[in-house]
C-alpha positions in Angstrom: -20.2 -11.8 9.1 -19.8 -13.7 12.0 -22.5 -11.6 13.9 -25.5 -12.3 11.6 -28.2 -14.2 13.8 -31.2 -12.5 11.5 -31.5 -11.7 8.0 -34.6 -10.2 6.0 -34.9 -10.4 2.2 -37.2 -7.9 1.0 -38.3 -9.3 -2.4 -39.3 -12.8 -3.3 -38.7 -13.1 -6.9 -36.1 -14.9 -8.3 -33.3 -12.4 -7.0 -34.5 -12.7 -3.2 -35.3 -16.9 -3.8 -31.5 -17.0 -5.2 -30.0 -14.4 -2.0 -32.1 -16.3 0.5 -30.4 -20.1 -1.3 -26.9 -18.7 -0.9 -27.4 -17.4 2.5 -27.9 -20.7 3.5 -25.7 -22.6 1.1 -23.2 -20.5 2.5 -24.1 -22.0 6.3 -26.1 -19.4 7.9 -28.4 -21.2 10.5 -30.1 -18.0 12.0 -33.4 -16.6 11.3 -34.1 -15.7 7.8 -37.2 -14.2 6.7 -38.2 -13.5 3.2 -40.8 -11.0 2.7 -42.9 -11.0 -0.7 -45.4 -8.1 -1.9 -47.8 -10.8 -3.9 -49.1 -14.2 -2.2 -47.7 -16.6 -4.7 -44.6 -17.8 -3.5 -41.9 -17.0 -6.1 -42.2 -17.9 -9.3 -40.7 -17.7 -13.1 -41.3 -14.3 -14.6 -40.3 -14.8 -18.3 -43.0 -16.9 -19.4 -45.5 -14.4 -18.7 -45.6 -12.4 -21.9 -45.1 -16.2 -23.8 -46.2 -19.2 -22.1 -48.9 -18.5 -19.8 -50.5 -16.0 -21.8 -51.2 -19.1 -24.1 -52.1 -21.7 -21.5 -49.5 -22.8 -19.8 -49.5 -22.1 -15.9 -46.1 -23.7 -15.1 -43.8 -20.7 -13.7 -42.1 -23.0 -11.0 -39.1 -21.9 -9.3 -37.3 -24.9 -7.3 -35.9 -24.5 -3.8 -38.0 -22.2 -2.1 -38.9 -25.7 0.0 -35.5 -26.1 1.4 -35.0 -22.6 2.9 -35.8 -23.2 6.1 -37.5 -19.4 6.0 -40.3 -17.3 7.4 -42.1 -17.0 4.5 -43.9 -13.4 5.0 -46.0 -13.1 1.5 -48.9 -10.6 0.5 -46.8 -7.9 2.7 -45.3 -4.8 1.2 -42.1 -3.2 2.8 -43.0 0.1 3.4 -40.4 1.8 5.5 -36.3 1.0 5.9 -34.7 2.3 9.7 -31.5 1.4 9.0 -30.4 3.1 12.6 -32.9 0.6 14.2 -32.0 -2.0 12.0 -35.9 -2.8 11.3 -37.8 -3.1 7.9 -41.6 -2.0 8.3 -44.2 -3.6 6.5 -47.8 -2.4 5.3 -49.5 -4.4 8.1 -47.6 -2.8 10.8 -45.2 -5.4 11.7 -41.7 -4.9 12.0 -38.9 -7.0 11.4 -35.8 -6.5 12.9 -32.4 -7.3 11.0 -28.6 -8.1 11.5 -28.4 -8.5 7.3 -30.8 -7.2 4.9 -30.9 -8.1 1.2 -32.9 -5.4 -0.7 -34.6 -7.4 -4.0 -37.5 -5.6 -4.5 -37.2 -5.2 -8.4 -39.2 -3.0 -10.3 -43.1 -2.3 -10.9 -44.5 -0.9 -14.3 -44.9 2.4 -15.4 -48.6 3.0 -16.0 -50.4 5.4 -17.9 -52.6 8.0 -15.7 -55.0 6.3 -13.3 -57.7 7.4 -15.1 -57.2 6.0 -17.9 -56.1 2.7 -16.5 -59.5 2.3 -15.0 -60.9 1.6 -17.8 -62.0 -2.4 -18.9 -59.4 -3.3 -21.4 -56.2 -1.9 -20.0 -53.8 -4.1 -18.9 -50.0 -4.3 -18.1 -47.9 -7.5 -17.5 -45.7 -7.9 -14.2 -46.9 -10.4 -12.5 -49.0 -13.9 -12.9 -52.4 -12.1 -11.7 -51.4 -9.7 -14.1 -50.8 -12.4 -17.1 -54.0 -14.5 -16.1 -56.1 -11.3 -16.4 -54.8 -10.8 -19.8 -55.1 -14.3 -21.0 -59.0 -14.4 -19.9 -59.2 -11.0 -21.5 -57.4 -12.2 -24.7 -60.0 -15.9 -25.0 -62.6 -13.1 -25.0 -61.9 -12.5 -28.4 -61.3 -8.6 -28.9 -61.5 -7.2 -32.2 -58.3 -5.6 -32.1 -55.4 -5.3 -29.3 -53.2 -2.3 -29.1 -49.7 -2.6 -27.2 -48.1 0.3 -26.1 -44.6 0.1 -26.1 -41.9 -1.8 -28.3 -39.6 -2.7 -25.8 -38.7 -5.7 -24.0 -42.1 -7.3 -22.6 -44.0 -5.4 -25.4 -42.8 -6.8 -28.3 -43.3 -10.7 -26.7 -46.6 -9.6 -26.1 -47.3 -8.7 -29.9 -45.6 -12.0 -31.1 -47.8 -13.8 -28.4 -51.3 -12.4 -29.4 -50.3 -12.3 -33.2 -49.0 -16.1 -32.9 -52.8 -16.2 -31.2 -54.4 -15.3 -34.7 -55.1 -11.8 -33.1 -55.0 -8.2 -34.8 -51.9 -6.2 -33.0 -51.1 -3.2 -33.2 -47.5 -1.9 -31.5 -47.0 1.5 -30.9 -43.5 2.9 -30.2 -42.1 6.4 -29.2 -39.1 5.6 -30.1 -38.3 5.6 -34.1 -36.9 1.6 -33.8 -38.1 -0.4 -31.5 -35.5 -1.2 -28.9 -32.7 0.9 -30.9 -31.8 1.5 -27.3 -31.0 -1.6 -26.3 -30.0 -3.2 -29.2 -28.8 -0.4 -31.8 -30.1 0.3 -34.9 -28.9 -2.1 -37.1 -30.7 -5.1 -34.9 -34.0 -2.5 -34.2 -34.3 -2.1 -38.1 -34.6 -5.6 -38.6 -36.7 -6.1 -35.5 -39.3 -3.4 -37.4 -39.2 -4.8 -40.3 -39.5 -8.1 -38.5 -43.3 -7.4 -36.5 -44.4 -6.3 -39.7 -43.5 -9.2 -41.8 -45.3 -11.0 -39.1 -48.6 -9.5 -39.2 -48.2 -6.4 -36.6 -49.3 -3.0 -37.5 -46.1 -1.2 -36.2 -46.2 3.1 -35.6 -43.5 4.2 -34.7 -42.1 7.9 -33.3 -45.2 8.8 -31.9 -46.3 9.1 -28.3 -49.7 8.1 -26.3 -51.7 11.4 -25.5 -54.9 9.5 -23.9 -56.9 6.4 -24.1 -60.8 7.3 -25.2 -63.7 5.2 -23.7 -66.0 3.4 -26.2 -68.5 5.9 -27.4 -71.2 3.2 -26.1 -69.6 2.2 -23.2 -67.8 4.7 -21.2 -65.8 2.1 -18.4 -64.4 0.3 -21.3 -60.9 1.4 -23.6 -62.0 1.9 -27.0 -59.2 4.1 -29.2 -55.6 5.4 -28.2 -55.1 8.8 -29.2 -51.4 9.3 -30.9 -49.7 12.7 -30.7 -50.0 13.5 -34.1 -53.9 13.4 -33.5 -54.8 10.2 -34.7 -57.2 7.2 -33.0 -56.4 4.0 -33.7 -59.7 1.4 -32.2 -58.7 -0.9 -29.5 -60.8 -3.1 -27.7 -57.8 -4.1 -25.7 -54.7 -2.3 -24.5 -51.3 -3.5 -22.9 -49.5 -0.8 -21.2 -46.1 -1.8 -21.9 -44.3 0.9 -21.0 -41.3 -0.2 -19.3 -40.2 -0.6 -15.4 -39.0 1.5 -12.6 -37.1 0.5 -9.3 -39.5 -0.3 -6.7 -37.4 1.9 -3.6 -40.3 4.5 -2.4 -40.1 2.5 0.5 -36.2 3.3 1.1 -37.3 7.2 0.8 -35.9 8.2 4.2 -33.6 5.9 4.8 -30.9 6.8 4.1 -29.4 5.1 1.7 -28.7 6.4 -2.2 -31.0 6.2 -4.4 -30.4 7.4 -8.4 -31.8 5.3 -10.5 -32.4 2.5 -8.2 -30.5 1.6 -4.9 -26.7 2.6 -5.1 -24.4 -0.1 -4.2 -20.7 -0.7 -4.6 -19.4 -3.1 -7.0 -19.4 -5.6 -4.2 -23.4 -4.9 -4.2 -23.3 -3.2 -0.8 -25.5 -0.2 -0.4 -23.1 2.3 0.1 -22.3 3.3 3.2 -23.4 0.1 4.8 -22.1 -3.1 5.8 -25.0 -5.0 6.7 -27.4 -4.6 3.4 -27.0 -5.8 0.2 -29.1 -5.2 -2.8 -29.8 -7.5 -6.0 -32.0 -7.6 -9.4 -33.8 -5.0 -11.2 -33.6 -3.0 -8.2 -29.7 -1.8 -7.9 -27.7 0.2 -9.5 -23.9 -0.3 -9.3 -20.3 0.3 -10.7 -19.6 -2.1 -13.5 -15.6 -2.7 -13.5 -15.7 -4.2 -17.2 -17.0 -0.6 -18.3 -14.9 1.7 -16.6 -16.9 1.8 -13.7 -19.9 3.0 -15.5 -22.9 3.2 -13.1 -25.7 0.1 -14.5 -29.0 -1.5 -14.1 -30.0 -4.3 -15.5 -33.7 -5.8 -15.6 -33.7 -8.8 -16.8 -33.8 -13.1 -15.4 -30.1 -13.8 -16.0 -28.8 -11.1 -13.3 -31.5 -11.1 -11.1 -30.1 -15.1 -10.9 -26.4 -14.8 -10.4 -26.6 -11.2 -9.0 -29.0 -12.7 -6.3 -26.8 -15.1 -5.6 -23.4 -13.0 -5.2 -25.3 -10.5 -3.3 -26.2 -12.9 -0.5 -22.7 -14.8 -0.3 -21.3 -11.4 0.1 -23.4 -10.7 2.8 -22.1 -14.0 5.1 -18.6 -12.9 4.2 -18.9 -9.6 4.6 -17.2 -6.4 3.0 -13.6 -7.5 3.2 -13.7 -10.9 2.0 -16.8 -10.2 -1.0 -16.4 -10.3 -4.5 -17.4 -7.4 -7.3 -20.3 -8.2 -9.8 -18.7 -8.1 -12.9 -20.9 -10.6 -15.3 -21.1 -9.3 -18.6 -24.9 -9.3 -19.3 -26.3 -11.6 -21.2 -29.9 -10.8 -22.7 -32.6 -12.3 -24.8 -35.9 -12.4 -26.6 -38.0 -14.2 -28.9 -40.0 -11.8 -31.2 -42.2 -13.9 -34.0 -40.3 -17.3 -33.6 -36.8 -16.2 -34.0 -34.8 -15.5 -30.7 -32.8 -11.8 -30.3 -30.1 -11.6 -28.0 -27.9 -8.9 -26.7 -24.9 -8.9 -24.6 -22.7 -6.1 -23.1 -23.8 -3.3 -23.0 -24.5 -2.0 -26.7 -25.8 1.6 -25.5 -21.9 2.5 -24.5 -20.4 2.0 -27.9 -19.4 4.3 -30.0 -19.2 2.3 -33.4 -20.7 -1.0 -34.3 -20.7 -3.4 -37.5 -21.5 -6.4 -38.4 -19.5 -9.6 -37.7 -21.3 -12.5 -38.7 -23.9 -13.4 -40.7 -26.2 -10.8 -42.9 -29.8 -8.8 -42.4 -31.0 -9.9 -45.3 -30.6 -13.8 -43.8 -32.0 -12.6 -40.8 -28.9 -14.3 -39.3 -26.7 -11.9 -38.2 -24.5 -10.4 -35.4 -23.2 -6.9 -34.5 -20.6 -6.2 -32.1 -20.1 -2.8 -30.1 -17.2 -0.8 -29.3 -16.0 2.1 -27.5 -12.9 3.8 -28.3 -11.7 0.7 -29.8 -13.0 -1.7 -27.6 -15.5 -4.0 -26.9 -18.2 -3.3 -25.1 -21.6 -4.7 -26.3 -22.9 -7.3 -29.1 -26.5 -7.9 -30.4 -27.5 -11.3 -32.7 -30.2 -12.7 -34.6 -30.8 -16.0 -34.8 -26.6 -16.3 -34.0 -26.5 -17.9 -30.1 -23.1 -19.4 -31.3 -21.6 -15.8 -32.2 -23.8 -14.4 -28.7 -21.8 -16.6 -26.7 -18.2 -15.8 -28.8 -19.0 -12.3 -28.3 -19.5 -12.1 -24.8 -16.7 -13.9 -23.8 -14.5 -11.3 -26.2 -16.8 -8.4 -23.8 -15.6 -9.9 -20.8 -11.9 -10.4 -22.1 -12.0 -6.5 -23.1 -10.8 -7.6 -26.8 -10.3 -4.9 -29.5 -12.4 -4.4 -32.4 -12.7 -5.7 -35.7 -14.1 -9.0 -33.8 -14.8 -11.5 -36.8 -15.6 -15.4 -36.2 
């Protein structure tokens, strides 16, 4: 838009780094400001649960010394006036706009205040967060108790097993990340943790963390719903993510489930703001439009990017996200991926390899087409499988 003279990012992870490079890749030359809730400047998320957890500090992310940008860090957005064109932050300061790209990602669900008081409890975000739990973790606690067998909690598990430390992972759900990566993948992911050393209950919730009974300011049991304690002398809350938008309440613009956009990544209703990362929630036009969010490196990285070029071009001349999502882990060694979006399908098999080799890879369909995939050990059939996703093949897929 040939009217853009200043531009705030809101969001200086890798989504607002990779918006603020392709603003300027893209030519702009006017005022851009990128606005960060922590002091660091932006850095690598992923090896927090893994690397830096054993030692390793090195979360670089290249190029933030070539934007030629305000750099406004340790501020929190706290107020959108989209009339005014002006984002507010916590300090008081506000900072007008012509173009706004909202990457403010997500921040973890806790368990009640009260309980995350307590020495001991700690979740996993950011690299304050990761630090905290390293030094906690050299401290050698008898035994560490994860809660939640998702994503970040199930590379915490490997990490502090791979550590020589007890784990314990507690899931609500019967498999853990059945959701993400059906059941098939799940089962072999349980059976996986516990080959490994991890004491894994699954199905049952956290009712309340318990104090030591001779020190009350410090965790010392999780109480299960079925009435059981199991003694921890360390607890991760790793209990997933939710889109950081409180600060958009009043905006104006949709939020459901994170900030509504267009396929274009527009908020909707606007021409002037984009959004990017964990934080939106758009129209996927592989999936018959079906309404996604995805929190994970890979889009925050080429979604970041799109949703800044589209911003310099504008509505008319911008392109739809439509990258078919490509996901992974490594649980115990041996890397998991996912790709698609498995959740959709309405039948799966297996394609390629076998459980029992723990080399294996299911695809996804829905009414007879592709739609997800999920692999073990298999980044060859991954890669085959997405590229049948984005190509809307048919099912059986076999290699």
């Amino acid at each position: 838009m040939s009217d853009l003279e200043r531009i705030v990012v809101v969001g200086a992870s890798l989504a607002g780094l990779r918006a603020a490079q392709a603003i300027r890749d893209e030519g702009f030359t006017g005022d851009l400001s990128l606005v960060g809730a922590e002091p660091h400047l932006p850095y690598n998320r992923p090896p927090l649960s893994k690397n830096v957890l054993t030692g390793d500090d090195d979360v670089t992310l290249p190029g933030d010394d070539r934007l030629g940008a305000t750099w406004v860090g340790g501020r929190r957005a706290v107020r959108l006036a989209t009339t005014e064109r002006t984002v507010v932050l916590d300090d008081g300061r506000e900072l007008p706009y012509d173009g706004l790209v909202i990457a403010t990602g997500a921040r973890p669900r806790r368990l009640p205040e009260d309980q995350m008081a307590l020495a001991g409890v700690h979740v996993l975000r950011t690299i304050d967060d990761a630090k905290a739990l390293r030094s906690a973790l050299r401290e050698e606690p008898g035994q560490v108790v994860v809660v939640g067998g998702g994503f970040i909690g199930g590379e915490v598990a490997s990490t502090v097993r791979a550590l020589g430390k007890d784990v314990t992972l507690i899931d609500s759900r019967e498999l853990p990340m059945d959701g993400v990566v059906g059941e098939t993948v799940a089962g072999w992911l349980a059976a996986h943790h516990r080959r490994n050393g991890v004491e894994l209950i699954s199905g049952l919730r956290v009712t309340a963390l318990e104090p030591k009974a001779t020190d009350a300011t410090r965790v010392g049991a999780v109480r299960l719903s079925d009435g059981r304690s199991i003694p921890a002398d360390l607890v991760v809350a790793a209990l997933g993510v939710e889109p950081d938008t409180d600060w958009l309440d009043g905006s104006g613009l949709e939020l459901d489930g994170g900030v509504r956009t267009d396929a274009r990544l527009f908020a909707l209703g606007e021409s002037r703001i984009v959004a990017a990362g964990d934080v939106v929630r758009w129209p996927h036009g592989l999936f018959e439009d079906e309404l996604v969010r995805i929190e994970h490196w890979a889009n925050a990285n080429e979604q970041g990017t799109l949703a800044g070029r589209n911003l310099l071009r504008g509505p008319a001349d911008a392109e739809p996200y439509a990258a078919v999502p490509g996901l992974g882990t490594r649980v115990h060694g041996v890397r998991v991926q996912w790709a698609g979006f498995p959740r959709l399908a309405d039948q799966s098999m297996i394609v390629a390899g076998s459980v029992e080799d723990s080399k294996f890879a299911v695809a996804f369909a829905r009414r007879g087409t592709l739609v997800g995939a999920a692999t073990v050990a298999f980044p060859r059939e991954l890669n085959r499988l997405r590229a049948a996703i984005a190509s809307a093949e048919a099912v059986p897929v076999s290699a």
